[in-house]
Structures are given as C-alpha cells and as structure tokens.
C-alpha positions as CSV (number, residue, x, y, z in Angstrom):
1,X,-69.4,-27.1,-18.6
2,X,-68.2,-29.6,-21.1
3,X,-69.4,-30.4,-24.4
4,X,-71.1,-33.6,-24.6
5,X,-68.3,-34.6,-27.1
6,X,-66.2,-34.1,-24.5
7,X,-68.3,-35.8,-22.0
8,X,-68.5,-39.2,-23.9
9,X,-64.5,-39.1,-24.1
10,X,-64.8,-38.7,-20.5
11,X,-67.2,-41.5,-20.0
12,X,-65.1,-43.6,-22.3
13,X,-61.9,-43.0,-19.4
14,X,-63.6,-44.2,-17.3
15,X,-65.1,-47.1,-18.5
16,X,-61.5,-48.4,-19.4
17,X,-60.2,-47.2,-15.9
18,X,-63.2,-49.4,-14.5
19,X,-62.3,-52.3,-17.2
20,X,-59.0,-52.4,-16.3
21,X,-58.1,-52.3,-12.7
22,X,-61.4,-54.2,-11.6
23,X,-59.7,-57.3,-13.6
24,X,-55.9,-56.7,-14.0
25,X,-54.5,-59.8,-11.8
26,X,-57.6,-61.9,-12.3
27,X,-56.4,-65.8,-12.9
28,X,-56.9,-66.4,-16.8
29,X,-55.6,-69.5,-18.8
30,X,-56.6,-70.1,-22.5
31,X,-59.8,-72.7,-21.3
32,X,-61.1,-69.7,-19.0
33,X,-60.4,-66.5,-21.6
34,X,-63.2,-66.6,-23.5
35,X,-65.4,-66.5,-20.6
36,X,-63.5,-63.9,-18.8
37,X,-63.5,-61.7,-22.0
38,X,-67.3,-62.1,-21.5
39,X,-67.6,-61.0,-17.9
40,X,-65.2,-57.9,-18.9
41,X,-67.8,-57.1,-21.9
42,X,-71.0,-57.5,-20.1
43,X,-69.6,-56.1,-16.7
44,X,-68.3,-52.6,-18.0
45,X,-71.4,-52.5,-20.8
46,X,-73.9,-52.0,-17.3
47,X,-72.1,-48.7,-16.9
48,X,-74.2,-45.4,-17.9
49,X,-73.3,-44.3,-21.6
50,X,-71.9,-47.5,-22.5
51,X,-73.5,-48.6,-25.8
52,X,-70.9,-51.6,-25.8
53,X,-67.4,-53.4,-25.0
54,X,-65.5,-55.7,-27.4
55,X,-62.7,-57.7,-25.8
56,X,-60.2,-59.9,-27.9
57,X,-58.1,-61.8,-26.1
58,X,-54.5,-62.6,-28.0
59,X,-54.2,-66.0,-27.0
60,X,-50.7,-66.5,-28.8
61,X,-49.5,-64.0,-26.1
62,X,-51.6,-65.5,-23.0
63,X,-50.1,-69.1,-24.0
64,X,-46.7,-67.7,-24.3
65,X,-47.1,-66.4,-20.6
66,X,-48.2,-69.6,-19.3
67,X,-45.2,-71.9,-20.9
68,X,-43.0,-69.3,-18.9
69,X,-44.5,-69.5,-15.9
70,X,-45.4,-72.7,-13.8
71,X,-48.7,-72.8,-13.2
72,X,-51.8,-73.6,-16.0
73,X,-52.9,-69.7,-15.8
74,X,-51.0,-66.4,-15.0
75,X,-52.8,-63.0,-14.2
76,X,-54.6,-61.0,-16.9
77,X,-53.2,-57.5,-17.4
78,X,-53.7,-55.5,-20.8
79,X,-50.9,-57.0,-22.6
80,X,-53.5,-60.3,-23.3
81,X,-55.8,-57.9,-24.4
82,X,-57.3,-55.8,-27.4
83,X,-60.5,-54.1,-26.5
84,X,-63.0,-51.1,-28.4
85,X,-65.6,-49.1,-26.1
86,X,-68.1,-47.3,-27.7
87,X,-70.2,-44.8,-25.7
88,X,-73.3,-42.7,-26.5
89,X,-73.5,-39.1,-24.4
90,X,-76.6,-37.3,-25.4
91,X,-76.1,-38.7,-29.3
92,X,-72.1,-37.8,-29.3
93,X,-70.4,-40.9,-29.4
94,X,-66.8,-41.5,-28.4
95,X,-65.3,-45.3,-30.0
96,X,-61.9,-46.2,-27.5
97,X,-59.4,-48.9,-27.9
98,X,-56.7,-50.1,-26.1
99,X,-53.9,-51.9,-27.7
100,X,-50.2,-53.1,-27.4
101,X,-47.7,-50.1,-28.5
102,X,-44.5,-51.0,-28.3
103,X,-44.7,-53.6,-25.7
104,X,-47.3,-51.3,-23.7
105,X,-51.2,-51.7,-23.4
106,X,-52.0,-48.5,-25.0
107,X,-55.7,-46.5,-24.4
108,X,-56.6,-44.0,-27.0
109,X,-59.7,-42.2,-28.6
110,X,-60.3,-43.1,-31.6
111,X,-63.2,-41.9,-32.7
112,X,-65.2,-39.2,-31.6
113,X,-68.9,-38.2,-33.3
C-alpha cells in the first residue's frame, strides 16, 4: 500500500493529467485568458484531495502566438501557462507546478509535507 505521502503526489498526477489534456487545444486569446485560467482553477479544484489550483497565464507568450498566427486566438497548450496544485491526502500535502524548461511545459513536485 502507499504512503499517504506518496498518495497526495499521486493525486497531484493526476490532477495535472486532468488539467491538462481536458483544456490543451481550447480557443484562448488575451480578452478570454483570464476567464479560462478561472475555469481551469475552479474545474480541477472539484477533484478529491485538491485543496487548490493557481493558473498564470504568460500573456507576453499567448500574444506572441497570436501575431504569428492569423486568427485573434490560437489553442492553449502548457507553454501559455504557469500553474501550482496543492493537494491534502489524509494531512500529507503534495504542492506541484508546471513550468516552461527549456522550451517545454515541465510538471514537477515540488513540495511534499
């Protein structure tokens, strides 16, 4: 059986696997970010364990993507996104962030009580 340390890393997985792929390709231009980083927050935040979801959007990069493309959004992936979860198994807590490394939207554990 795991620990419940191990457990709330676990649960933190799969909250960002959740995050993630549920909005990876959703439309997202600078006017619609903010509310979209909302949904993501309060969407993953109604999963078991999760005591709660901070999303960032880097709106320097999202704006970038936009003056290549030509339309007024492009599709969110992680690259137009910072995010910390924090989850609480049985009083271990696990803190998660994902964030650009080298050109790559990088989840790690950060943090693990």
């Amino acid at each position: 059986m795991p620990t419940d340390p191990e457990q709330a890393c676990f649960e933190a997985g799969i909250k960002f696997g959740s995050l993630y792929h549920q909005f990876a390709g959703t439309p997202v231009s600078p006017d619609s970010a903010d509310s979209l980083a909302q949904a993501m927050e309060e969407a993953i935040e109604n999963q078991p364990y999760c005591e709660s979801v901070t999303v960032e959007i880097r709106e320097a990069e999202l704006e970038a993507a936009i003056a290549e493309g030509s339309a007024d959004y492009t599709e969110f992936t992680g690259r137009f996104a910072e995010v910390e979860i924090r989850v609480d198994y049985e009083g271990s807590r696990a803190v998660a962030r994902m964030e650009m490394d080298d050109g790559y939207p990088l989840m790690r554990l950060v943090d693990v009580e």
